[in-house]
N, C-alpha and C positions, 0 to 999 in steps of 0.2 A: 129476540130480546137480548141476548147473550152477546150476539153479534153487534150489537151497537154498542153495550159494556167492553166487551174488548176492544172496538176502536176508539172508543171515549179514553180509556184506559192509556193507549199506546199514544193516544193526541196529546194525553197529560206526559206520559215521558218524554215526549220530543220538544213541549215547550219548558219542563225540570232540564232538561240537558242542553235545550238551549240557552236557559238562563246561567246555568253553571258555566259555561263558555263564555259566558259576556262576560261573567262574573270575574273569571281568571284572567281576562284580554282585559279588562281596566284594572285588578290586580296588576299586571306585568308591564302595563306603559304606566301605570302611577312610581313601580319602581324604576324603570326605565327612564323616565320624567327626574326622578329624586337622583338617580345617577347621575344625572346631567349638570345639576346644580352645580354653580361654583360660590364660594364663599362671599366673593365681591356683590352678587345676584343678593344675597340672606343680606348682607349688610348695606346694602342699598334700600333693600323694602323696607328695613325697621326702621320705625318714625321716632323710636327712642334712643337717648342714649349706649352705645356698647361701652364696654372696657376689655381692651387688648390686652393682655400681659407677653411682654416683649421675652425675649430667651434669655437675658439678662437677672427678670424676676421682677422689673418694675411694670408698669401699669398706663396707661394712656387712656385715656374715656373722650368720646364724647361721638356725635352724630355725623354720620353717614354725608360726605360732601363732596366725593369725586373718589374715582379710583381710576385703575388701565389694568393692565397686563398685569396680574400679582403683585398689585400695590394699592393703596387705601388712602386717601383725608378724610381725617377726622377734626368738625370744628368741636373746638373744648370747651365745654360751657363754662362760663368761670372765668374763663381766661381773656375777656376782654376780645373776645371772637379771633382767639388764636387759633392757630393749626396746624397740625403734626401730619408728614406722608410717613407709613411706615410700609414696609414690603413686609409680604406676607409671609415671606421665609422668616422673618423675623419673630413672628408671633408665635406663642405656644399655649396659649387658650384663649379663648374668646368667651365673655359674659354678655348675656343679653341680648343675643342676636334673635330674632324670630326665625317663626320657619314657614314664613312665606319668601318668596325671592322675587326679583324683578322681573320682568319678562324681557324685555330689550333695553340694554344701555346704550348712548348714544356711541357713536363710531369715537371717540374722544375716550372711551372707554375700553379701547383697546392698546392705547396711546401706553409702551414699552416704561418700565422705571426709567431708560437711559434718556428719553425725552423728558420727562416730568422734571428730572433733576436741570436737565440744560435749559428750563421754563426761569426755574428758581433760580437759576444762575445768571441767566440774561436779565432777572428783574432786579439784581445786585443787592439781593434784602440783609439784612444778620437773620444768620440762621445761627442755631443750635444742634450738631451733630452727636447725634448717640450712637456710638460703637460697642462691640462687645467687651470691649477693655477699657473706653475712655469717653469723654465729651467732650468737642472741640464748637468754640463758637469763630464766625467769621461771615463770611459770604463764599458762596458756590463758585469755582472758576471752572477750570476743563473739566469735562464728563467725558469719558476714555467710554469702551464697549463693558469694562466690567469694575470701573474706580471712579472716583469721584476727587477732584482737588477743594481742600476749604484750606482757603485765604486767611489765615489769624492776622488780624491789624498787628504790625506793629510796636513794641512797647515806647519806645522812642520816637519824637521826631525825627524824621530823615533817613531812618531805618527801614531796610528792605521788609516787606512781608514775609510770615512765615507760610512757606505751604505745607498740608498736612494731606497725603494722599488715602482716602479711604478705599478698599476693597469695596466691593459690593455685596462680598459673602460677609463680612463685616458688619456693617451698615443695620440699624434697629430702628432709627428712627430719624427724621428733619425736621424742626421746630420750627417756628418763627422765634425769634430772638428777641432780645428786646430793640424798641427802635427807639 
């Protein structure tokens, strides 16, 4: 009788020690998992509203509509379905993002800032540039590997364009402008 109590006994610690192992092995791939997250993932799955606060100290809101490589659209609610790309280097807190994430974005979501910007540039729209010093409106011309040209119309007929070259370390945000 004894002898069956101690193997009943030892069968209970092998399935307590087993459980403590599984326990720790999904403990360490849920943070392993959580590691992995990048921020475009969190702001892709929330179906609500976010608001960005840019390094400048102003504010951008609105929902989750494309991103790539360390950059973001957001359509602005309010805004007559405008939208702002800002890079992620720009931002310095984020409100209301969830903490679920996407699991796969499309290959278009790998797509570099220096391509997004030459998207907005071949579609010749006004845009609205926010720098860390200034805002320049115009349309998008060359996109260099780390600058951006905006096109200012203008003030005169007949008068050459002005161009404004932005850095990329620079750079907070792209509007749509008014059209």
């Amino acid at each position: 009788m004894r002898w069956t109590e101690l193997f009943d006994d030892m069968a209970a610690q092998l399935v307590h020690e087993e459980r403590l192992a599984l326990e720790q092995e999904v403990a360490d791939r849920r943070l392993r998992d959580t590691a992995e997250v990048v921020l475009v993932h969190r702001l892709a799955a929330t179906p609500s509203d976010v608001s960005l606060q840019l390094l400048d100290g102003s504010w951008r809101t609105g929902t989750w509509a494309g991103s790539g490589d360390g950059w973001v659209v957001l359509a602005q609610a309010g805004a007559a379905g405008r939208q702002v790309l800002v890079p992620l280097s720009a931002v310095g807190l984020v409100r209301g993002v969830g903490a679920r994430s996407a699991p796969g974005l499309p290959p278009a979501a790998r797509r570099p800032l220096v391509l997004a910007l030459r998207g907005l540039g071949a579609a010749d729209l006004p845009v609205l540039v926010t720098t860390r010093s200034a805002t320049v409106r115009g349309t998008l011309g060359r996109v260099g590997a780390d600058h951006v040209d905006v096109e200012v119309p203008a003030a005169a007929r007949g008068a050459r364009r002005d161009v404004v070259t932005v850095p990329f370390g620079a750079l907070l945000a792209v509007e749509e402008g008014p059209g």
